[in-house]
C-alpha positions in Angstrom: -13.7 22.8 -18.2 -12.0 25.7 -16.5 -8.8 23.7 -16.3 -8.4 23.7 -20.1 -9.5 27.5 -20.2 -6.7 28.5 -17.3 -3.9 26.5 -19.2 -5.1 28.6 -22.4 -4.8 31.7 -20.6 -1.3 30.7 -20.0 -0.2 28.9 -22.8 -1.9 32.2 -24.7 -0.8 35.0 -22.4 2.9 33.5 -22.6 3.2 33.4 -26.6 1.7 37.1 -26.7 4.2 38.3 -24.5 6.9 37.1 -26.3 5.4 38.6 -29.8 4.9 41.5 -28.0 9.0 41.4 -27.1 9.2 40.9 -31.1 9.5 37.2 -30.7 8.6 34.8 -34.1 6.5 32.2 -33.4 8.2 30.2 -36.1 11.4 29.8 -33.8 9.8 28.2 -31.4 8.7 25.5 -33.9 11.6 23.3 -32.9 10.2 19.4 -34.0 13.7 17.8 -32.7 12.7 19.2 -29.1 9.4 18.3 -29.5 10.5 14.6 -29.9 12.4 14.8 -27.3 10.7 16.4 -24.5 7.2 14.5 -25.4 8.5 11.1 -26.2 10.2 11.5 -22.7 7.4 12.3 -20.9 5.3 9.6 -22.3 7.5 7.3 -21.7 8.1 8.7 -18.0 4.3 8.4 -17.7 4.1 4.8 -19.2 7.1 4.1 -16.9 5.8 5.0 -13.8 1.9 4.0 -14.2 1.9 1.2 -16.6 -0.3 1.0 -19.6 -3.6 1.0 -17.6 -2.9 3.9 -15.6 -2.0 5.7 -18.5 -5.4 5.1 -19.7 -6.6 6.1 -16.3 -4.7 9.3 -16.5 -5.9 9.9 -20.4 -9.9 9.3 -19.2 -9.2 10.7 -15.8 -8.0 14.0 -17.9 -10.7 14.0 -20.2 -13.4 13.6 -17.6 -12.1 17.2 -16.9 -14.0 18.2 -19.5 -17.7 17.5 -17.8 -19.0 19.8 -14.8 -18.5 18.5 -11.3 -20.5 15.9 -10.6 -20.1 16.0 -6.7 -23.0 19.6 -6.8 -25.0 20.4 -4.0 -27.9 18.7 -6.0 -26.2 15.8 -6.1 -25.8 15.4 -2.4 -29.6 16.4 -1.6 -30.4 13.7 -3.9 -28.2 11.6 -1.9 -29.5 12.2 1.3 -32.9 11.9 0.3 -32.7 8.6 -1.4 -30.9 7.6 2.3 -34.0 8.6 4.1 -36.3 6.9 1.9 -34.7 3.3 2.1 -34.1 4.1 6.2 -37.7 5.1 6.1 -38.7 1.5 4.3 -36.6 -0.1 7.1 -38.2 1.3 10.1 -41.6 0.7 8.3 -41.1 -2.5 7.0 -37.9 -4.0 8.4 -34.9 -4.8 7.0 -36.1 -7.1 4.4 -37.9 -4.4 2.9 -34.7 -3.3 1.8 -33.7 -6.3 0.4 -35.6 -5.9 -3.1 -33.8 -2.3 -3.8 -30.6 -3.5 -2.9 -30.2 -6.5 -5.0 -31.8 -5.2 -8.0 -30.8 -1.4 -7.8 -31.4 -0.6 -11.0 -35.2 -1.6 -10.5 -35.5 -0.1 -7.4 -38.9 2.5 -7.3 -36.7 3.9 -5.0 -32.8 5.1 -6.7 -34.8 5.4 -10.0 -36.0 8.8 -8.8 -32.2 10.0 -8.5 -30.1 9.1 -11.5 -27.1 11.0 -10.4 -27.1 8.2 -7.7 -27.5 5.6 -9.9 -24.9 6.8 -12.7 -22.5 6.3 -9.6 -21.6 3.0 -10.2 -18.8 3.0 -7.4 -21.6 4.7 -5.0 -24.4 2.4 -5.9 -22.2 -0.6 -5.2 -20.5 0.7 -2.1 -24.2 1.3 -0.5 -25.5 -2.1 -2.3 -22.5 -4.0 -0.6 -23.0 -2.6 2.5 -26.5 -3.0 3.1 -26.1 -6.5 2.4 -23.8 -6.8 4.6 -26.2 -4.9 7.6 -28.4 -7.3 6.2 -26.6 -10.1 7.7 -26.4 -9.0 11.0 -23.3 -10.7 11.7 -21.2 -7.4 11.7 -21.7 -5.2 14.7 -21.6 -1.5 13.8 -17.7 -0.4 14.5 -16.4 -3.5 12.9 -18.7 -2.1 9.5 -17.6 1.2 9.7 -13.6 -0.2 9.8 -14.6 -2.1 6.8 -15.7 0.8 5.2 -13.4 2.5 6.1 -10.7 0.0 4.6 -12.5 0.1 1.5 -12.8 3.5 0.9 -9.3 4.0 1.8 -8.2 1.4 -1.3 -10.4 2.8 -2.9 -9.1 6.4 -3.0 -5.6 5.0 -3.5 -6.7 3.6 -6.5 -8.0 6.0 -7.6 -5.7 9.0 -6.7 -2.4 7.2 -8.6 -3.2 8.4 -12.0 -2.5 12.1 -10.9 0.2 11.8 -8.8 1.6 9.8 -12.1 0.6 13.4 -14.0 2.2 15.5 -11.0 5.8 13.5 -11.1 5.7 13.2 -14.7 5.1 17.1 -14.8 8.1 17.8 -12.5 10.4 15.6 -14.9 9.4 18.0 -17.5 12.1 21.0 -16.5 14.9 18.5 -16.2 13.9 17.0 -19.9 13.7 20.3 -21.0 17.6 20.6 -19.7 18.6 17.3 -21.4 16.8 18.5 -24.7 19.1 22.0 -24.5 22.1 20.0 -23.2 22.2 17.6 -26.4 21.3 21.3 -28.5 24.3 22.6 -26.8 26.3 19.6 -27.9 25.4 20.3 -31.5 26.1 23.3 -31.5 29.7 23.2 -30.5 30.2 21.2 -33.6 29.6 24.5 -35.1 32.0 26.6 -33.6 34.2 28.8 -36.1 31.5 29.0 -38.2 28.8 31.4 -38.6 27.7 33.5 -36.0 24.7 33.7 -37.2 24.3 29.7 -37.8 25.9 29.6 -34.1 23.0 31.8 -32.5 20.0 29.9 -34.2 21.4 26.6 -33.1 21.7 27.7 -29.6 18.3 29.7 -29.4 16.9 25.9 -31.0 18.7 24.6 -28.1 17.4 26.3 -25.1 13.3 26.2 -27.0 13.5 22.7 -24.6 14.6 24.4 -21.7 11.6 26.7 -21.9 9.0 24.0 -23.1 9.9 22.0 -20.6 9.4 24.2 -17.6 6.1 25.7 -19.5 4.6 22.5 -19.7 5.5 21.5 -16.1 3.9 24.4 -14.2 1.8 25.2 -17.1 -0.3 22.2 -17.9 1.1 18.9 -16.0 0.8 21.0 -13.1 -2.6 22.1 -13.3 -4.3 19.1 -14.9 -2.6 16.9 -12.0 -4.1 19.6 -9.2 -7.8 19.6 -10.7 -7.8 16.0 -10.6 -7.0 16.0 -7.3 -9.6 18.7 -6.1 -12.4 16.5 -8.3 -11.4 13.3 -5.9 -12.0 15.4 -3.0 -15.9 15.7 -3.8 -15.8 11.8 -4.8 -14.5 11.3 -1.4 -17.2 13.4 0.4 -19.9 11.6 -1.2 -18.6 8.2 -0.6 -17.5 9.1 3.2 -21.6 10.9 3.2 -22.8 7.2 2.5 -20.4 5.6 4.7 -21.5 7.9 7.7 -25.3 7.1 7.3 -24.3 3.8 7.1 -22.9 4.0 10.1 -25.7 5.5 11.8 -28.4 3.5 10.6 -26.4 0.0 11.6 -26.5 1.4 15.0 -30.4 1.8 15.2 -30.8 5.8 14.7 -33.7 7.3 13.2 -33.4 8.3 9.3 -33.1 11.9 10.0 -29.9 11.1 12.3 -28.6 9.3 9.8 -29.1 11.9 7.2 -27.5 14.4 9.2 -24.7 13.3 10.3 -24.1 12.4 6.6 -24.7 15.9 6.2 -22.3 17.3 8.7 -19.5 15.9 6.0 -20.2 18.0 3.2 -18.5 20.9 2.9 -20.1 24.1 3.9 -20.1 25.7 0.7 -22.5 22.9 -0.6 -23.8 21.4 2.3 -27.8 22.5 3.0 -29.0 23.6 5.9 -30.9 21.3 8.4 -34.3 23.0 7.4 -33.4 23.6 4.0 -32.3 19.4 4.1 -35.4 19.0 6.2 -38.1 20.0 3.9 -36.6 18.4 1.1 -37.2 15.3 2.5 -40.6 15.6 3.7 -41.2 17.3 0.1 -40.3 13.8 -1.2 -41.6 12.0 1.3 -45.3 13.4 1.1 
């Protein structure tokens, strides 16, 4: 959400400046440069990412729009689902995993964290996993360079549809000079007559030049950066998982494994070990 209210305080702060220099709003209404400057871009967009990445980067953009998901909360809840099912496992063995892991929806288990379970790339990634532990045919490093493999295409994947924004964004300045080029080229057509005809046309003219570098470090710019910064906290919480993982194939207790899942998280969000302590003996009694 604060994206959208930065790019406001820019897109606003620019056009009151230039009233306040005794600029009309009404001469920036230039529909040719419009045309140009945003058929380019989509097509630049469309170009570069394909149809389905431009959907990616439409409902990667919109998603914007709803608070962080990755919240300090979020990553308690995390951890403590962790201990639970490690807890199960010491208890019961590793079959008495095996009912929360195939059916995760059903599990008595992730049903007390739906931010877990709304996760559908986390609930599989753990699901998958576990299966895999399950198996025991994988020792412990070879797991954790699978995971490690997968969150790595994974984060590719998903990373593309900004960096598709963020070169798209910095085509926008040299659009913006093709739109006042071909605005310059019309208006030497007009030479000899009016002066005043001459100046309008030109001032049409350079509107692309100025939308073009606007939009680029205005709103591509931004939009491509937040996206970016909101993959970050996707990453933590799938590396959090991957680390527990980790741990638990190598035999250490649950509250190893929940800590050195917790020594990922960043310390602005990331509780303490007493504070993450008595959370899960909270849930545990």
């Amino acid at each position: 959400m604060f994206t959208f209210i930065g790019i406001g305080i820019v897109l606003g702060c620019t056009m009151l400046g230039y009233i306040m220099h005794g600029g009309q709003i009404a001469v920036l209404i230039q529909i040719s440069e419009f045309v140009i400057l945003g058929g380019a871009g989509l097509g630049a967009l469309i170009a570069s990412a394909g149809m389905d990445g431009f959907k990616k980067v439409i409902q990667q953009t919109l998603g914007l729009l709803k608070p962080d998901p990755y919240t300090k909360p979020a990553f308690i809840d995390l951890l403590k689902m962790m201990y639970q099912l490690f807890n199960i496992a010491r208890k019961e063995g590793l079959l008495g995993l095996e009912k929360h892991i195939e059916n995760p929806e059903e599990s008595d288990v992730m049903k007390q964290f739906p931010s877990f379970l709304s996760n559908h790339h986390a609930v599989h990634f753990f699901c998958d996993t576990m299966k895999v532990i399950l198996t025991g045919a994988v020792g412990p490093h070879d797991l954790n360079e699978m995971m490690e493999l997968d969150l790595e295409i994974a984060h590719a994947d998903a990373k593309a549809p900004g960096e598709a924004l963020q070169a798209t964004g910095d085509a926008m300045p040299g659009f913006g000079i093709v739109a006042a080029v071909l605005g310059v080229i019309i208006t030497m057509g007009k030479i000899g007559g009016e002066a005043a005809a001459i100046g309008k046309s030109v001032a049409a003219a350079l509107v692309g030049t100025f939308l073009g570098i606007l939009l680029a470090y205005g709103v591509f710019g931004p939009i491509a950066t937040s996206l970016a910064n909101r993959l970050k906290g996707e990453e933590q919480y799938m590396n959090c998982i991957r680390f527990a993982l980790f741990s638990f194939a190598r035999g250490e207790s649950p509250m190893t494994c929940i800590e050195f899942a917790r020594r990922n998280i960043v310390p602005d969000i990331r509780p303490g070990f007493t504070e993450l302590e008595a959370a899960v003996k909270e849930k545990a009694a």
